[in-house]
Residue, then its C-alpha position, 0 to 999 in steps of 0.5 A: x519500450x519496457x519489457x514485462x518483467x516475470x510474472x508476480x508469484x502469488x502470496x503463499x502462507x508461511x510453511x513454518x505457519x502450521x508448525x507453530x499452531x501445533x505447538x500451540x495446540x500441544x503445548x495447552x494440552x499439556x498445560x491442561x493436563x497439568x491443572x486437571x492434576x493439580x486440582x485433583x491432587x496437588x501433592x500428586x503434582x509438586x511433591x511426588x507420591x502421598x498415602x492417605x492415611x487415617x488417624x487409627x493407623x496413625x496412633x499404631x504406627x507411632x505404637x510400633x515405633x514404625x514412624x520415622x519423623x512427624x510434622x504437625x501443620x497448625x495452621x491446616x490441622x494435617x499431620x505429615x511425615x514419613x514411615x516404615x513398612x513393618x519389617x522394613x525399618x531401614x528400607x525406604x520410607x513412605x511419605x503419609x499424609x492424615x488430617x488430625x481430629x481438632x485440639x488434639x495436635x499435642x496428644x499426638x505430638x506428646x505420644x510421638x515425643x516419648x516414643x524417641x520420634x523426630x516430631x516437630x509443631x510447624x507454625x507457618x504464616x499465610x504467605x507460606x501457604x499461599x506459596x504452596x496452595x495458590x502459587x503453582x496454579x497462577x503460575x500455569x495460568x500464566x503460562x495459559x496466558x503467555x502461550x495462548x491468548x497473548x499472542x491472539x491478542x497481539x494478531x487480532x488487534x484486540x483479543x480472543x474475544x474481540x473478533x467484531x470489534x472495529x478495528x477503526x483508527x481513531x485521530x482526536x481533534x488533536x492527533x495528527x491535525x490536517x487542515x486544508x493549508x496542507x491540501x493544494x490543487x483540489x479546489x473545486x473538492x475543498x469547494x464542495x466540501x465547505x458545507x459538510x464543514x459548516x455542518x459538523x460546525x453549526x448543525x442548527x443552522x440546517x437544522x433551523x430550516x429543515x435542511x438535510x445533508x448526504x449522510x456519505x460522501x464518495x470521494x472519486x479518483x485516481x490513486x495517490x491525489x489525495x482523497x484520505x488527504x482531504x479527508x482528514x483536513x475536512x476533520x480538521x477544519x470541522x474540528x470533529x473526531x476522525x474514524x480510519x478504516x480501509x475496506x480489507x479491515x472488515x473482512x475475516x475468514x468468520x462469517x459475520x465479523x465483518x458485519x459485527x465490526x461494521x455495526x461497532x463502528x458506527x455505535x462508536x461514531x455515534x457515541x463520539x458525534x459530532x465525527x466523521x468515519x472515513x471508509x478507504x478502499x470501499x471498493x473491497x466491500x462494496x463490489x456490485x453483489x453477484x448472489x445467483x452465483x453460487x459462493x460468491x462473496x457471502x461474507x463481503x455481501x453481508x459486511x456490504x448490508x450492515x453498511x446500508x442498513x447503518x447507514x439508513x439508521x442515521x438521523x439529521x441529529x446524529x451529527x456523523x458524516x459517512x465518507x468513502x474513497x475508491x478508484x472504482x466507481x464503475x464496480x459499486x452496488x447501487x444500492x450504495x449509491x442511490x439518494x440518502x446513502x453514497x449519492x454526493x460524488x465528488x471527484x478528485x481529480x489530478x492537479x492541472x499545472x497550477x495546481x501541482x505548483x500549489x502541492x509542490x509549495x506545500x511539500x518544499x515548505x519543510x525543505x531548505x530550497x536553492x534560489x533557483x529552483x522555479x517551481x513553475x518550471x517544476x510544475x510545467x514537467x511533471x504532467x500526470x504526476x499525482x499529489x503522492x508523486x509530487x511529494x515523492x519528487x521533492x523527497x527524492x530532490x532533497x536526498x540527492x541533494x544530501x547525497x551531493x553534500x549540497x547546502x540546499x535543494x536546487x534545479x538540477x536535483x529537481x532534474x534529477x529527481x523527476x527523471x528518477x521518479x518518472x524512469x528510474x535511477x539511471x544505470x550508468x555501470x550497466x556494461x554495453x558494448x558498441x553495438x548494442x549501443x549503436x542499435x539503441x541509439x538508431x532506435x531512440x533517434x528514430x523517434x526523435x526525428x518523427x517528433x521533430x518532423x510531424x505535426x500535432x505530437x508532443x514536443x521532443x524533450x530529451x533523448x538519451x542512451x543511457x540505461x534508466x530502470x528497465x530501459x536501455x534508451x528514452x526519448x521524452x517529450x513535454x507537452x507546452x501546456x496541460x492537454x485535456x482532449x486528443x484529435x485525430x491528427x495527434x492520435x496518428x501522430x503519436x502513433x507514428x512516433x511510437x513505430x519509429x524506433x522499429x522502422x529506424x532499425x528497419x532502415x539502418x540496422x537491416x536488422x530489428x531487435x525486441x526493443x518495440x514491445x511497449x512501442x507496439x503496445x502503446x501503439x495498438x492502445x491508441x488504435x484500439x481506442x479510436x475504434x472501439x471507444x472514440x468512434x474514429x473509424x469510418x468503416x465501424x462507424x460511431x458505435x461504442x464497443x467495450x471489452x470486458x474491464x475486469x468488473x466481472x470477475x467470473x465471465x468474460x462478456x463482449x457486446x458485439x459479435x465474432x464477425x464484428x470482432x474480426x472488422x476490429x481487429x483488421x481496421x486496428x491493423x490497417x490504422x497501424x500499417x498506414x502509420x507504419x507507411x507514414x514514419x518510414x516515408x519520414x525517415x527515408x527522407x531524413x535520414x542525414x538527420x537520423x545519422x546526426x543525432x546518432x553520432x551525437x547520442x554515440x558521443x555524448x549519451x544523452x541530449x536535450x531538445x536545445x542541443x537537437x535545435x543547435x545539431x539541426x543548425x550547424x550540422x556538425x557535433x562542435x556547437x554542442x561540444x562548445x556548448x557544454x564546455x561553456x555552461x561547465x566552465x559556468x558551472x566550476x566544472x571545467x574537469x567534469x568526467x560526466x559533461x551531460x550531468x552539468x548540460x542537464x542542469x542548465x538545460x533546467x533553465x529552458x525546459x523540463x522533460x516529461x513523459x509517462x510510458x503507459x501502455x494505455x493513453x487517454x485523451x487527459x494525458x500530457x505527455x508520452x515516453x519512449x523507452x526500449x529494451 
């Protein structure tokens, strides 16, 4: 059984994060402060100190030779220059500036002229006064722009200004097209959904009769088995505009900004009808309101309200259909869910084995696939894989390939890539030494001989000791078909095959080790399960007993009552120790057949349920050794360093194995994984 790894830190801001909002601060200071300067006195800024003078004192200083050079501006009136203090003639100079009375530039040039004056009459054009009166101030407003509002654009996806606008992703008719030839295994989705395509297409038909659809559709399941997926196809077999947004994306630090965006892209929808607007995630926003506790979620109550009160707000002619995703249901409002809101629900489920081959032939269309790969075979060995697992597998598939340098994708990269996506890569330059080797390989045969040996559990696919993502040992079964309930029988069934590793430690090792973590997990699951929530407990009875799921995020609430708890928590123990019993009476009587399977694991590593068939019938290691000599030879392998590669991919003919190591089984899943640590 896997062991939890160290628990996730919590995001934490960037330390650099407020050093940087200073500098911004200080740096528009400082700009400020430059402008305030400039727009008082610009030659104060760019052309160091200036006296003012008046046309009087001109005239005396141009009289008392006191004036060392002059320079008459004709396109301003001003007269600039420089001058001596009395007394000071070869000291430094005094920058002036005055400005002349009109038309009378020449007397003052002439009276400058005779008195030996370096005067001159400067002619400039507009572009030279543009350059020394406009030029500095653009460039601090460029300066403003570039430090400051620039880079709130660039992380506000829209400007300073434009915190409530939507941030909606908007796909035209055009963009990005999906339709439902790239939608498989949701047929009785794509069913219900034909209407509201038939709708967005021709509205007067419904219109004619005084029909009505739902003005949102909720599209209801498990991540990852293609609910945007869908909804984009309805797009694009309707052939209307397409509005993407996910929950998060309303909500800011502002209160308000989320009910603002809520409200403008709904105005945006409306302006591009007919259109469909997709709300991923609506579970971030529209969470069952708490308002008698205080401080609790004003911002997503709010975004939540503009939500409903829009969507009241839609007419039979606005041609817009609201449609929503979630994997939470349960943690909705009901307002949101009540008639002439949220109140189609349509459930996307996870495909059954038909209709992961339907997805898996949509994904391998774009992938150069060998002869032999049966998809059906593919199919049958992926139970609980979603849509975006499927894709992951045949990606995964096609890189091995690549790796292997191989002229197309076939059965054994499929193998391969599944064992991948389901356990991990496996981690064969991990380095253990015999004994743990030895304790690993008892543990996993332990649960390969309970699978064997007692009826109604999930067949025994593959069991092997080689170390795969945490693990350091699997046993893996493949249920014969997709299973939808679970009985009794099969509950303790499987229970017993998840304690079988530690029983087996307990047998043979006289020692045990902390490999059963997830074993006894799953195990208590299961048992919990049957008591609390599937009413097979004879002492409890056919009483419904939930634990708090999460939805309430502030009191952890429980329905039955301390003495009830504690006939819980023994009918769970007593349900474990009757299993625990059952497989140590097992493999007491098998235990010949445990130490067989251990000494081939030893060997070989790793071993299919053909191989365990053929061990159980000749009884000696030399069928299998023949065997994989057989299918390398098949396989041009002959030399092969790693024999069990080339019997996995023959194995591929027969049967595929699956597994799925989840602390929690429900009665819809197909199949059950071992994997210690």
């Amino acid at each position: 059984m896997s062991i939890d790894g160290p628990n996730d830190k919590r995001n934490r801001s960037n330390p650099q994060g407020p050093k940087i909002n200073q500098m911004a601060f200080w740096l528009l200071a400082f700009v400020g402060v430059m402008l305030f300067i400039y727009l008082l006195e610009p030659g104060a800024l760019f052309g160091g100190n200036v006296e003012k003078i008046n046309t009087s004192d001109l005239l005396k200083k141009i009289e008392a030779g006191q004036i060392k050079s002059l320079r008459i501006e004709e396109s301003t009136g001003y007269a600039t220059g420089s001058y001596y203090d009395s007394g000071k003639s070869k000291g430094e100079p005094t920058r002036f500036k005055t400005l002349l009375p009109e038309r009378s530039s020449d007397k003052y040039l002439d009276l400058a002229t005779s008195k030996g004056i370096d005067a001159d009459y400067v002619t400039r054009g507009p572009m030279s006064v543009f350059l020394e009166t406009w030029a500095p101030l653009l460039v601090v407003l460029f300066v403003i722009y570039f430090f400051f509002f620039r880079p709130m654009r660039g992380a506000g996806g829209g400007g300073i200004l434009s915190f409530g606008k939507s941030r909606a992703v908007r796909f035209s008719k055009d963009k990005s097209r999906k339709t439902f030839d790239d939608v498989a295994g949701v047929d009785e989705a794509r069913q219900e959904v034909m209407e509201i395509i038939e709708f967005l297409k021709h509205p007067e038909k419904f219109q004619r009769l005084g029909g009505r659809l739902p003005k949102g559709v909720l599209l209801i399941g498990p991540p990852g088995t293609g609910k945007t997926l869908l909804a984009k196809a309805i797009a694009g077999e309707a052939d209307v505009q397409f509005f993407s947004i996910s929950g998060s994306d309303f909500v800011e630090m502002f209160v308000g900004v989320g009910a603002s965006r809520v409200r403008d892209l709904f105005e945006q929808s409306k302006q591009n009808s007919p259109c469909i607007i997709f709300l991923d995630e609506i579970d971030a926003v529209g969470r069952r309101r708490a308002n008698d506790l205080p401080g609790s979620g004003v911002e997503t109550a709010q975004t939540l309200n503009a939500i409903l009160v829009e969507m009241d707000g839609f007419t039979s002619d606005d041609n817009v259909i609201v449609i929503a995703a979630t994997n939470r249901p349960d943690v909705l409002d009901p307002a949101l869910l009540r008639p002439g809101r949220f109140d189609r629900r349509i459930y996307v489920d996870l495909a059954d084995i038909r209709g992961r081959e339907q997805i898996l032939k949509v994904h391998c269309k774009s992938v150069k696939i060998s002869e032999d790969v049966d998809l059906t075979v593919v199919a049958r060995g992926t139970p609980t894989f979603s849509g975006a697992d499927l894709e992951n597998l045949v990606n995964e598939a096609a890189l091995i390939a690549v790796m292997k340098d191989k002229n197309a994708v076939d059965m054994e990269c499929f193998e391969e890539a599944r064992d991948k996506v389901k356990f991990g890569k496996e981690k064969r330059s991990r380095s253990m030494d015999e004994d743990d080797r030895r304790a690993t390989a008892y543990h996993e045969a332990g649960h390969a001989v309970l699978m064997l040996e007692i009826p109604h559990v999930t067949p025994l696919h593959k069991v092997t000791i080689i170390p795969r993502g945490r693990a350091l040992g699997a046993t893996m079964q493949l249920p014969e078909k997709d299973e939808y309930n679970m009985g009794k029988k099969k509950i303790l069934g499987e229970i017993c095959v998840r304690l079988g590793g530690r029983v087996a430690e307990e047998i043979f090792l006289d020692d045990i080790t902390n490999g059963a973590s997830n074993d006894f997990q799953q195990s208590t699951s299961l048992a919990r399960a049957m008591v609390c929530e599937w009413g097979m407990s004879d002492k409890l009875g056919y009483v419904s007993y939930p634990d708090n799921d999460g939805s309430n995020a502030y009191f952890e609430t429980k329905e039955y009552s301390e003495a009830t708890a504690e006939k819980i928590d023994n009918e769970v123990r007593e349900i474990l120790d009757q299993c625990y019993d059952r497989a140590k009476t097992v493999l007491e009587e098998k235990r010949d057949d445990v130490c067989l399977i251990v000494d081939a694991l030893m060997e070989f590593e790793s071993l299919t349920r053909e191989e365990v068939d053929l061990l159980y019938e000749s009884r000696n290691l030399d069928a299998i050794r023949g065997k994989r000599a057989l299918s390398n030879r098949k396989n041009g392998n002959g030399n092969s360093e790693e024999p069990q590669k080339a019997d996995e991919a023959e194995s591929a003919e027969v049967t595929n194995d699956e597994g799925a190591a989840k602390a929690e089984v429900s009665p819809e899943e197909d199949g059950t994984e071992k994997a210690d640590e």
